[in-house]
C-alpha positions as CSV (number, residue, x, y, z in Angstrom):
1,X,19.7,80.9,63.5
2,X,20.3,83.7,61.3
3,X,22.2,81.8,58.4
4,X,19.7,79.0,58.8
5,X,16.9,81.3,57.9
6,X,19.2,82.6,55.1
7,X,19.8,79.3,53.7
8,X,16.0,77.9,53.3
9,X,15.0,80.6,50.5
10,X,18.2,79.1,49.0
11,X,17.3,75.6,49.6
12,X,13.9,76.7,48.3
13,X,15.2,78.1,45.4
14,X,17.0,75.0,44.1
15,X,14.3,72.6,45.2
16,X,12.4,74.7,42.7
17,X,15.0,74.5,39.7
18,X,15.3,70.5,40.4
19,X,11.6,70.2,40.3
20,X,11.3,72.3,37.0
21,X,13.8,70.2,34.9
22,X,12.9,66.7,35.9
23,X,10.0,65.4,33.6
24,X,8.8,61.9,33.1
25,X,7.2,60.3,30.0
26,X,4.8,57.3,29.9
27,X,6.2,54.5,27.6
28,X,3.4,56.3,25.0
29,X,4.9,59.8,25.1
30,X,7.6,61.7,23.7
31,X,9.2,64.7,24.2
32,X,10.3,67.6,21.9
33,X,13.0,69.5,23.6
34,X,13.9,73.1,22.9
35,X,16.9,74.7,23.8
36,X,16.9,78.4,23.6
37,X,13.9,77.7,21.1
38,X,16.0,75.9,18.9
39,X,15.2,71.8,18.2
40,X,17.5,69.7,20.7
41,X,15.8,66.2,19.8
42,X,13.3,64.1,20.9
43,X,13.7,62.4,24.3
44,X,11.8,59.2,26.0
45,X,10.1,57.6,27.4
46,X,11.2,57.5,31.2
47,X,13.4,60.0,33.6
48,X,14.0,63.8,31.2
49,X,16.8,66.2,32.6
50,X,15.9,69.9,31.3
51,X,18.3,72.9,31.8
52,X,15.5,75.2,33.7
53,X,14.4,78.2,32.4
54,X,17.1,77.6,29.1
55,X,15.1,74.5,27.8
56,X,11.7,73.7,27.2
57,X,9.7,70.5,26.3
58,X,6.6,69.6,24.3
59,X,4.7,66.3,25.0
60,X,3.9,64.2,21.9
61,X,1.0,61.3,22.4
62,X,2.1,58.5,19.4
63,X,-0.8,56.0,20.7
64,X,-3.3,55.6,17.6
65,X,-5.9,57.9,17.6
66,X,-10.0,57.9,16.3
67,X,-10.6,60.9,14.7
68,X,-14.5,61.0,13.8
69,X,-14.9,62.9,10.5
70,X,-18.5,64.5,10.4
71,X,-21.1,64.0,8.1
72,X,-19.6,65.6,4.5
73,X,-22.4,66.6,1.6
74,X,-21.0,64.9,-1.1
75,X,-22.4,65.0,-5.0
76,X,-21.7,62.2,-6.7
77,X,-20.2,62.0,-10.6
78,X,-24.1,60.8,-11.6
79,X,-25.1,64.1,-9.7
80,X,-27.2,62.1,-6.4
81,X,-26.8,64.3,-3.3
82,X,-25.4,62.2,0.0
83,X,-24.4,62.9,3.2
84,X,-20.8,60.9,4.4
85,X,-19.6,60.6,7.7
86,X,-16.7,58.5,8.4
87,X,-13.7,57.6,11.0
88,X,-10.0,57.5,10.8
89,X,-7.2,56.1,12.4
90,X,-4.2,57.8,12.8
91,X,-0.6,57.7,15.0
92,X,2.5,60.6,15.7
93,X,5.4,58.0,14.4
94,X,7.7,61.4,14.3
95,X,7.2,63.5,17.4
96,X,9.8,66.1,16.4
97,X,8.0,66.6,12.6
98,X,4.0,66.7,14.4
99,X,5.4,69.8,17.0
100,X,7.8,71.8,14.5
101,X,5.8,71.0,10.5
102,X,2.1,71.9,12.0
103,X,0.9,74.2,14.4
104,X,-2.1,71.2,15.5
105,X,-1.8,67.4,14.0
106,X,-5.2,66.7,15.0
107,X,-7.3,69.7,13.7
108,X,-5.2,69.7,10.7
109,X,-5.4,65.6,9.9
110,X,-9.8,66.5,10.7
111,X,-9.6,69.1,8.1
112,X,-7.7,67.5,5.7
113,X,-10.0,63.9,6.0
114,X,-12.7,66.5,5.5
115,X,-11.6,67.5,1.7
116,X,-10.3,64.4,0.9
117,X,-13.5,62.3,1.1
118,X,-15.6,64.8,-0.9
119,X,-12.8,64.9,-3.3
120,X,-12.7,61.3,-3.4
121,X,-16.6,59.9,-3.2
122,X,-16.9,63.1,-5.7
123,X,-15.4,60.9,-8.5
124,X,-17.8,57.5,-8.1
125,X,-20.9,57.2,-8.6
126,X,-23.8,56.5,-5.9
127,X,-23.9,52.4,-6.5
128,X,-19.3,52.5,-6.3
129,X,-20.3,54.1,-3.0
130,X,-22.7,51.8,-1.5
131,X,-20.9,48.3,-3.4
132,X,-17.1,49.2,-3.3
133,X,-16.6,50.5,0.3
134,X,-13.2,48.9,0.7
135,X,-12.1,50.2,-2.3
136,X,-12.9,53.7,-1.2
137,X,-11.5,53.0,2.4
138,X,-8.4,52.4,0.5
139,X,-8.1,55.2,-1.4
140,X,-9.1,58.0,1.0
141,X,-6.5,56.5,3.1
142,X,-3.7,56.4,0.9
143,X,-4.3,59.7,-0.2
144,X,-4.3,60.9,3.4
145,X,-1.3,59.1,4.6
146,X,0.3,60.8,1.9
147,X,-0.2,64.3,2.8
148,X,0.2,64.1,6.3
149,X,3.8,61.8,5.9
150,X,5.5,65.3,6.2
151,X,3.6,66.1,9.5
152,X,5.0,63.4,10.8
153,X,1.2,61.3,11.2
154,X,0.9,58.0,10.0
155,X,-3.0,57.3,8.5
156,X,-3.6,53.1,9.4
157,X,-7.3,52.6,8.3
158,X,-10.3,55.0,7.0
159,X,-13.7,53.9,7.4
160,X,-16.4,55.2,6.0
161,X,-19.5,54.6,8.7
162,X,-22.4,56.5,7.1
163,X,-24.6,57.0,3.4
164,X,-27.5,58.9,3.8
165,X,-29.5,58.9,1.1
166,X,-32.9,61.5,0.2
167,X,-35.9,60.1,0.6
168,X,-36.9,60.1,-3.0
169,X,-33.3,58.0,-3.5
170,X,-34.9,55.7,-1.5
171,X,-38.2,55.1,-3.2
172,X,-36.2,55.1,-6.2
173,X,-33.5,52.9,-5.0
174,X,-36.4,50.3,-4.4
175,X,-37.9,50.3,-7.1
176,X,-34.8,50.0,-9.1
177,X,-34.3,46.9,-6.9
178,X,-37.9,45.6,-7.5
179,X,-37.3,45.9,-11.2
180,X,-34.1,44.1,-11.3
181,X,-35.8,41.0,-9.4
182,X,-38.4,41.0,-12.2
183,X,-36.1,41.0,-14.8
184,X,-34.0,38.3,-12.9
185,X,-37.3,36.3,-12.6
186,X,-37.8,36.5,-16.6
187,X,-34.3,35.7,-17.1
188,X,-34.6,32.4,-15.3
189,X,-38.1,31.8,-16.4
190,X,-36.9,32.0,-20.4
191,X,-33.3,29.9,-19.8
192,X,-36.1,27.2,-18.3
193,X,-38.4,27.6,-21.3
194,X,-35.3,27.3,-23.8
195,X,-34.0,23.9,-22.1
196,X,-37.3,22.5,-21.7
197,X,-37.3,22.9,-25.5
198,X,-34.5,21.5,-26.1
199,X,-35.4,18.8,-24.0
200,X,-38.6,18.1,-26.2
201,X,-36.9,18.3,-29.4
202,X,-34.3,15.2,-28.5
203,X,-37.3,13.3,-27.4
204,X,-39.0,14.3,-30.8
205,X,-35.6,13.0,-32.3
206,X,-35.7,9.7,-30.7
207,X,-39.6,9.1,-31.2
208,X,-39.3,10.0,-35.1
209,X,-36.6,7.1,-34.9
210,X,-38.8,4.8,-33.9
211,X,-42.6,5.7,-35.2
212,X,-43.3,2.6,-33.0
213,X,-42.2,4.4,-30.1
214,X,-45.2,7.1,-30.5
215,X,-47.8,4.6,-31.0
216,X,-47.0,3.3,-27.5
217,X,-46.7,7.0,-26.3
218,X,-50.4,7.1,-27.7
219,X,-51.3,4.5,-25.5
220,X,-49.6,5.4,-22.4
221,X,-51.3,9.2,-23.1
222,X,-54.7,7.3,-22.9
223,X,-54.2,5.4,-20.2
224,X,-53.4,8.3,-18.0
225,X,-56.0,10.5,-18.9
226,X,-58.4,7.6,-18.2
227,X,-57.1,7.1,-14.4
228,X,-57.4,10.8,-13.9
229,X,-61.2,11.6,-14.8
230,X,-64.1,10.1,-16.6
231,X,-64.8,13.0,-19.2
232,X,-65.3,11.5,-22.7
233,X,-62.0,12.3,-24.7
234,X,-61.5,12.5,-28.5
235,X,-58.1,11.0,-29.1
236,X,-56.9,10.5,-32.5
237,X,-56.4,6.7,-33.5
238,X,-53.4,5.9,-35.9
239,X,-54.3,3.6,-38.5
240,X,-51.7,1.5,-38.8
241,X,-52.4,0.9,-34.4
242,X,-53.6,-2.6,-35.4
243,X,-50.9,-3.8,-37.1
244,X,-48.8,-2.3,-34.4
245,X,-50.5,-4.4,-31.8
246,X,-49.8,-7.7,-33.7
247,X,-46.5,-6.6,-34.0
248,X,-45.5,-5.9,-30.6
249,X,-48.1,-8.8,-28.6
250,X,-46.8,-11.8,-27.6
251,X,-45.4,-14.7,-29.5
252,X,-47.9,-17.1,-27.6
253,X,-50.7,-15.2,-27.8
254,X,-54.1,-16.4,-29.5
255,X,-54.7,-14.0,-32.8
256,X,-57.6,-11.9,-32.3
């Protein structure tokens, strides 16, 4: 009974130990072994073996991550104050470099998304920030990807989710945009005005061709302003309209 009793604290004992070096990862995870607080290598997913007490392990998440970047005041290069808020995506793809190269891979990728888009939008002007969005994406993410390659982090996409603009930007904004509609309207008002003109100086062309031609356009311009209203017109009469009228009546008709 004795050596029973003096067996279960030993039993105990390496119940304990086997409990404290069996880990298991999710297919997501990794783990960053120490041994004696030097780098062993990265192990996982499934059943980990540790050496209790003489290794230790650090668990590394490598699903992609959202990391919301708060709103940023950001001057633009034509000196129009905004406020930027955007998102990025971001994964571990080296579990051994995000545990050893950076004390925190998250609050250092925030901080660093944080400088990097003032720096960035701080180049462009306010209409490359609200007309080249992609572009801008683009660039704060290559930037970023760059910078963190060394802790291990891999930067897919940066979007940028928020402009605010002033109030005042506003109002100005619109009536920038009102005035741009006007001019567009004049625009496409004179190109009508210069190919109706063109249009009436061919059919001047042709008429002088034929001075018979406007004679008949005489009478067809009488005609319709009679059907149309009874006022008494003044309309000039060519005096050559008599001989035109011989000219063009019919071969069988009686002379007048």
């Amino acid at each position: 009974m004795t050596g029973l009793l003096l067996l279960s604290p030993l039993v105990l004992l390496l119940l304990a130990l086997l409990a404290a070096s069996i880990r298991i990862l999710r297919e997501y995870e990794r783990g960053v072994v120490f041994t004696l607080g030097r780098f062993s290598g990265v192990k996982g997913p499934g059943l980990i073996l540790l050496v209790p007490v003489l290794q230790q392990m650090v668990r590394v998440d490598q699903r992609t991550q959202v990391l919301d970047v708060p709103g940023q005041d950001v001057i633009s290069r034509d000196n129009v104050s905004v406020r930027v808020s955007a998102v990025v995506y971001f994964r571990v793809v080296d579990a051994g470099h995000s545990v050893i190269q950076v004390e925190n891979h998250v609050q250092a990728t925030s901080e660093l998304a944080q400088t990097t888009l003032r720096s960035v939008l701080g180049r462009h002007d306010l209409d490359s920030m609200l007309s080249e969005r992609d572009k801008l994406n683009d660039d704060i993410q290559t930037i970023l990807d760059a910078q963190t390659e060394a802790w291990g982090v891999k930067v897919a996409n940066v979007e940028l989710k928020h402009i605010d603009l002033g109030e005042n930007m506003v109002r100005v904004m619109a009536r920038q945009a009102e005035a741009e509609r006007e001019r567009r309207a004049k625009v496409i008002n004179a190109e009508g005005e210069e190919q109706a003109a063109e249009k009436l100086l061919q059919a001047a062309q042709v008429l002088a061709r034929q001075p018979e031609a406007m004679q008949l356009r005489y009478l067809s311009t009488l005609t319709t302003i009679g059907a149309q209203n009874s006022s008494t017109i003044v309309f000039p009469f060519p005096a050559d309209l008599g001989s035109l009228l011989r000219t063009v009546r019919a071969p069988d008709a009686p002379p007048p």
